[in-house]
C-alpha positions as CSV (number, residue, x, y, z in Angstrom):
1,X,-38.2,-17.3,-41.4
2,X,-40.0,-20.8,-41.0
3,X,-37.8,-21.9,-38.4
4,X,-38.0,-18.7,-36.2
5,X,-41.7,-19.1,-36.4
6,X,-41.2,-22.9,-35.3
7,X,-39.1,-21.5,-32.4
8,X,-41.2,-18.9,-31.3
9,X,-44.1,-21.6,-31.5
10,X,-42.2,-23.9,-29.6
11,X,-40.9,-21.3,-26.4
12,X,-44.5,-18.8,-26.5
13,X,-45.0,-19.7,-23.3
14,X,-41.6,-18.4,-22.0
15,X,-42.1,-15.7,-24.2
16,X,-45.3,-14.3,-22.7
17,X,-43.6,-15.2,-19.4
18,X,-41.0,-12.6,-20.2
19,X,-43.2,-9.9,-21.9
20,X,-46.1,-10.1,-18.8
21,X,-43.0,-9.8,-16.1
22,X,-41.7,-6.8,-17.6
23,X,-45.2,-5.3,-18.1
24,X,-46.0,-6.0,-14.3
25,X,-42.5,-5.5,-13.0
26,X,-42.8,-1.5,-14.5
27,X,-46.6,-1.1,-13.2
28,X,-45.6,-2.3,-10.0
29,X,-42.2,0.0,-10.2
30,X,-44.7,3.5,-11.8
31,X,-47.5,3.3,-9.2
32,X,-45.9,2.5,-5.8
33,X,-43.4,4.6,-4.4
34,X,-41.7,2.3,-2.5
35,X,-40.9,0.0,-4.9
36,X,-39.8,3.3,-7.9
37,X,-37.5,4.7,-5.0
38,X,-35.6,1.3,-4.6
39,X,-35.6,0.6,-8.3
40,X,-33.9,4.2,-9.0
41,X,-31.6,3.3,-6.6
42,X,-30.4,0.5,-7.7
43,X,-30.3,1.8,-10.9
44,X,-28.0,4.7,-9.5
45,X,-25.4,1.7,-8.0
46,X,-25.3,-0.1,-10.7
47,X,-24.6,3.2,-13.4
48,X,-22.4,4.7,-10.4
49,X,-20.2,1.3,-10.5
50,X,-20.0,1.5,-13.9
51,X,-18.7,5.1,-14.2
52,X,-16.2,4.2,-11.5
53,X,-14.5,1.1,-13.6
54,X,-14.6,3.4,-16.9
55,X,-12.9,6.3,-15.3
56,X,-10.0,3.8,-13.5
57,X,-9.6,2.5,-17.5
58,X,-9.8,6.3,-18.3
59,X,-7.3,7.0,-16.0
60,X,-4.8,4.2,-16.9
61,X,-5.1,5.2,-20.6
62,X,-4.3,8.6,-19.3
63,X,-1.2,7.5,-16.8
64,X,1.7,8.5,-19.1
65,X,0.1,12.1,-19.8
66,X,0.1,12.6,-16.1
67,X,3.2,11.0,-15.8
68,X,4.7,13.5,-18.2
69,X,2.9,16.7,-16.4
70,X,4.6,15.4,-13.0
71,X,8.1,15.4,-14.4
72,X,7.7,18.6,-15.3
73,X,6.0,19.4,-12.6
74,X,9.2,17.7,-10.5
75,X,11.4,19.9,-12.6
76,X,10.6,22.9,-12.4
77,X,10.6,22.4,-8.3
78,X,14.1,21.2,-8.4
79,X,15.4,24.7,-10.3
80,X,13.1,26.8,-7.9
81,X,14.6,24.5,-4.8
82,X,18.4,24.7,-6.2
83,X,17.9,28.7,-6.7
84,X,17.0,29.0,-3.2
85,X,19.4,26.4,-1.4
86,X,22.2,28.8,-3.5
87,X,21.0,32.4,-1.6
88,X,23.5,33.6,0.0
89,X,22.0,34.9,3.5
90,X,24.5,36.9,5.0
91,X,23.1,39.5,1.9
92,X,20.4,41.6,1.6
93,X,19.3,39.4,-1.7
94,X,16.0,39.8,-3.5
95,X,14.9,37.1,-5.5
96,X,12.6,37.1,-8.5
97,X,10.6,33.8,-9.4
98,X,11.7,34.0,-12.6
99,X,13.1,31.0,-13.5
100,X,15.2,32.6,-16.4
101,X,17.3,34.1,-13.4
102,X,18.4,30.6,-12.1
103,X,22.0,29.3,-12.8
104,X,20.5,25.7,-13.2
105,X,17.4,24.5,-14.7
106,X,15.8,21.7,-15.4
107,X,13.9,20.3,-17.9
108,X,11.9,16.7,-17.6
109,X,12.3,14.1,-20.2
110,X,11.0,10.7,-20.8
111,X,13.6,7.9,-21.4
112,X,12.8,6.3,-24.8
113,X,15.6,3.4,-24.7
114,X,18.0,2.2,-22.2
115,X,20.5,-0.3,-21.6
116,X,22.2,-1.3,-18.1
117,X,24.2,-4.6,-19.4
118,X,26.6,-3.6,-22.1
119,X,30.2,-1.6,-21.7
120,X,29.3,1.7,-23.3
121,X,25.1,1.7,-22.1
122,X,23.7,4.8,-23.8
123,X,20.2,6.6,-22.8
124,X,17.8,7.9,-25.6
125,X,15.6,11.0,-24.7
126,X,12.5,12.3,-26.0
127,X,14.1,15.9,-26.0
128,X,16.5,18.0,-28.8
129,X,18.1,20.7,-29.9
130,X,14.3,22.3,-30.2
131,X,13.6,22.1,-26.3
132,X,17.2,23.6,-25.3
133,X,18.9,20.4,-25.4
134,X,22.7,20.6,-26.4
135,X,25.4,18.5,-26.1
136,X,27.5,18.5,-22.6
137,X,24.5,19.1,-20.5
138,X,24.2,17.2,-17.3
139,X,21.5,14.8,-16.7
140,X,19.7,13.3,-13.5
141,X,17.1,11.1,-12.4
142,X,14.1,12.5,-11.8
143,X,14.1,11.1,-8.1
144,X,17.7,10.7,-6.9
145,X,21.0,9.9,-8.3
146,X,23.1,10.9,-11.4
147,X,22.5,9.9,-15.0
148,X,25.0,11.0,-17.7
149,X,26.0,13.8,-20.2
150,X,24.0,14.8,-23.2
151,X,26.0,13.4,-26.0
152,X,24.5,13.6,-29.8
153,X,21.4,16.1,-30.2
154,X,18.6,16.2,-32.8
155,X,15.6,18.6,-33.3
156,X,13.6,16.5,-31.2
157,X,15.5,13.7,-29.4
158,X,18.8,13.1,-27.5
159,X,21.1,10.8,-26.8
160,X,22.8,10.5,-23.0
161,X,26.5,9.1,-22.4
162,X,24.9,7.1,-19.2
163,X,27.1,6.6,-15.8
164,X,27.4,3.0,-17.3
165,X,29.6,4.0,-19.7
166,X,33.8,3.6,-19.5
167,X,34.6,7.0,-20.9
168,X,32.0,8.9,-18.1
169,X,33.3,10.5,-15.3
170,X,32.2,12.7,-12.9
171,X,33.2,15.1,-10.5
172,X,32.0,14.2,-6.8
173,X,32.8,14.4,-3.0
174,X,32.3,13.1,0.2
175,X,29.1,14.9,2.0
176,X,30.9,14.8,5.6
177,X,33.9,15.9,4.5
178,X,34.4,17.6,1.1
179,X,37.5,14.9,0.0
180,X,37.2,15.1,-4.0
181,X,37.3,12.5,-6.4
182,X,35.9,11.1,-9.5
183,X,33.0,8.8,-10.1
184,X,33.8,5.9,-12.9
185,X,32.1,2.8,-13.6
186,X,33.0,-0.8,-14.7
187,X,36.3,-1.0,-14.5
188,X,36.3,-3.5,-11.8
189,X,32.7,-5.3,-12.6
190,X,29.7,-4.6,-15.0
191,X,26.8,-4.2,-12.0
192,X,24.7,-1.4,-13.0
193,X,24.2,-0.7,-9.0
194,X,27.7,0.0,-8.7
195,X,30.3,2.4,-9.1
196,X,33.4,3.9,-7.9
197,X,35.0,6.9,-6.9
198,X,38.9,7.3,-7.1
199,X,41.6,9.8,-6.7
200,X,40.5,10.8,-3.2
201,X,43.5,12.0,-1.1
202,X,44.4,9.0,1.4
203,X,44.4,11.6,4.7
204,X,40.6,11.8,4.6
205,X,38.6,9.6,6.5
206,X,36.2,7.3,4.9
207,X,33.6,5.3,6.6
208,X,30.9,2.7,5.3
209,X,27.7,4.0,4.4
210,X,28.8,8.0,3.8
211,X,27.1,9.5,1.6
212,X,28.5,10.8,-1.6
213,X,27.3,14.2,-3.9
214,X,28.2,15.9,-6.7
215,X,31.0,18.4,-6.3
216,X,29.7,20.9,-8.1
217,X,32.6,21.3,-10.9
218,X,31.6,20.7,-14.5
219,X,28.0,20.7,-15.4
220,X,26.4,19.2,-12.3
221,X,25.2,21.5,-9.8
222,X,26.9,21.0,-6.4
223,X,25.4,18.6,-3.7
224,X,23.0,16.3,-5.9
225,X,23.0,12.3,-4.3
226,X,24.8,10.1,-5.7
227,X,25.3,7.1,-3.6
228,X,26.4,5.6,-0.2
229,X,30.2,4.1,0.5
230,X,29.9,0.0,0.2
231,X,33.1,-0.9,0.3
232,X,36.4,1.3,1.7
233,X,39.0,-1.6,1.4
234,X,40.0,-1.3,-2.2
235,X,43.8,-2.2,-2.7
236,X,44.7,0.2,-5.3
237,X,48.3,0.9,-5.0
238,X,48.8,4.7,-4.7
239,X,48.9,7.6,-2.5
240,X,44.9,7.7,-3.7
241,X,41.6,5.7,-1.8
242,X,39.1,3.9,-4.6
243,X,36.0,3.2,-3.0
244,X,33.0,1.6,-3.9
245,X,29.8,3.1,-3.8
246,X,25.9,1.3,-3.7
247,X,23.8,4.1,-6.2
248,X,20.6,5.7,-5.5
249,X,19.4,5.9,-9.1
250,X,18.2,2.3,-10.3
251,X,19.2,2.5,-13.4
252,X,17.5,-0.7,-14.8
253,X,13.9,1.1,-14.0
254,X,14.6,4.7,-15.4
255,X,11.8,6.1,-17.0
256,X,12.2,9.6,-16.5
257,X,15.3,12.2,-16.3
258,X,16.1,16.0,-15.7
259,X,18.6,17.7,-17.9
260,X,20.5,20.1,-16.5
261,X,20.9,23.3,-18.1
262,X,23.3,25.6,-16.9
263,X,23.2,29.5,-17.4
264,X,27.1,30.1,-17.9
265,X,27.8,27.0,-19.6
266,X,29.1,28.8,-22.6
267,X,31.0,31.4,-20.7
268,X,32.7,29.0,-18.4
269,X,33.7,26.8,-21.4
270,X,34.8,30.0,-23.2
271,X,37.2,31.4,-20.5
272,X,38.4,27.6,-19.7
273,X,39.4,27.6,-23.4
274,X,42.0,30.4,-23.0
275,X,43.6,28.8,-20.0
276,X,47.0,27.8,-21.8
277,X,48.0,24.2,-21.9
278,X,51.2,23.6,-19.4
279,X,51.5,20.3,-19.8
């Protein structure tokens, strides 16, 4: 206590400075108009600045909330868009926005691990078995491009066989001209921007830079973008083309999917079953 009254001794002066400024500073600001109308808005700048850096922390805090809303969001437009590409128009077709009528759905999910530089890369999901996931389903990015297949499910995550596995492969064509064949990965290099398609019939055509979709057989819906043709000169040593393809979906920044869920999965799979084995 001695020695705060030794500093207050020693710094009064500045002290009273202070305490008379202030006193005079909100006279002068109370009794002229002027002077209270430029005080109030200054005030008003400085609290308006300050509200404007705590709601752009507010609103980084919130990113991955609103991040999850526009997946959903992204979702839901792609089953609506998909229902309506599908219309047949040469019919007199009514359709109900009902999304429970749709062949395909799709349901946003946020990517929880992922790995692009092993042999077998698998995807973890922040969706299960309790959100409709099951095993087989058909996964996307939530942008552009092709992701996997569902593989193990629990109540509330999943796993996803990525394109970047050996044992994937997927059931594509060429946009401009329908050839089929089937997209694999890795068995030439390990470049998660990569892949291949093989097994295409050597009488089609196949230029740089076509575009290639999914075919629509198995559990991707037809006509989703997969990639463009980088590379046509693949020696392979059949009556079949291999081609190299540049993918849309990055796969080393994937942060959200879709999963696919389609209406007669079950049926399909069910009929297919009783299809006897001629081999």
């Amino acid at each position: 206590m001695r020695n705060l009254w030794i500093f207050i001794n020693r710094y009064n002066a500045f002290f009273l400075f202070i305490i008379f400024f202030s006193v005079g500073l909100i006279l002068t600001v109370k009794n002229n108009i002027y002077q209270q109308s430029a005080a109030v808005n200054s005030s008003n700048e400085v609290i308006g600045n300050a509200y404007e850096k705590l709601n752009v922390f507010k609103k980084y805090i919130n990113l991955g909330r609103v991040n999850d809303s526009l997946a959903a969001e992204n979702a839901r437009l792609h089953s609506a868009i998909f229902a309506l590409r599908n219309i047949d128009s040469a019919k007199n077709t009514v359709v109900e926005d009902t999304v429970t009528n749709y062949q395909y759905t799709y349901l946003a999910a946020r990517v929880l691990k992922n790995s692009i530089t092993l042999r077998n890369n698998i995807i973890t999901i922040n969706k299960g078995a309790l959100d409709g996931i099951e095993p087989g389903m058909a996964v996307i990015a939530s942008n552009k491009g092709v992701v996997g297949f569902v593989r193990d499910v629990s109540p509330h995550l999943a796993t996803v066989q990525s394109l970047l596995h050996k044992d994937t492969k997927i059931s594509v064509n060429i946009k401009k001209n329908q050839a089929l064949g089937s997209l694999v990965w890795g068995e030439r290099n390990v470049d998660f921007r990569k892949a291949y398609v093989k097994e295409i019939p050597n009488q089609y055509k196949i230029n740089l830079r076509d575009t290639v979709v999914t075919s629509g057989y198995g559990s991707f819906p037809p006509g989703i973008p997969v990639g463009r043709v980088s590379n046509t000169g693949i020696a392979t040593g059949d009556n079949f083309l291999t081609i190299e393809i540049a993918l849309f979906n990055d796969f080393s920044t994937l942060q959200y999917v879709n999963v696919i869920k389609h209406k007669y999965a079950h049926e399909e799979k069910a009929l297919e079953a009783k299809i006897p084995n001629e081999q």
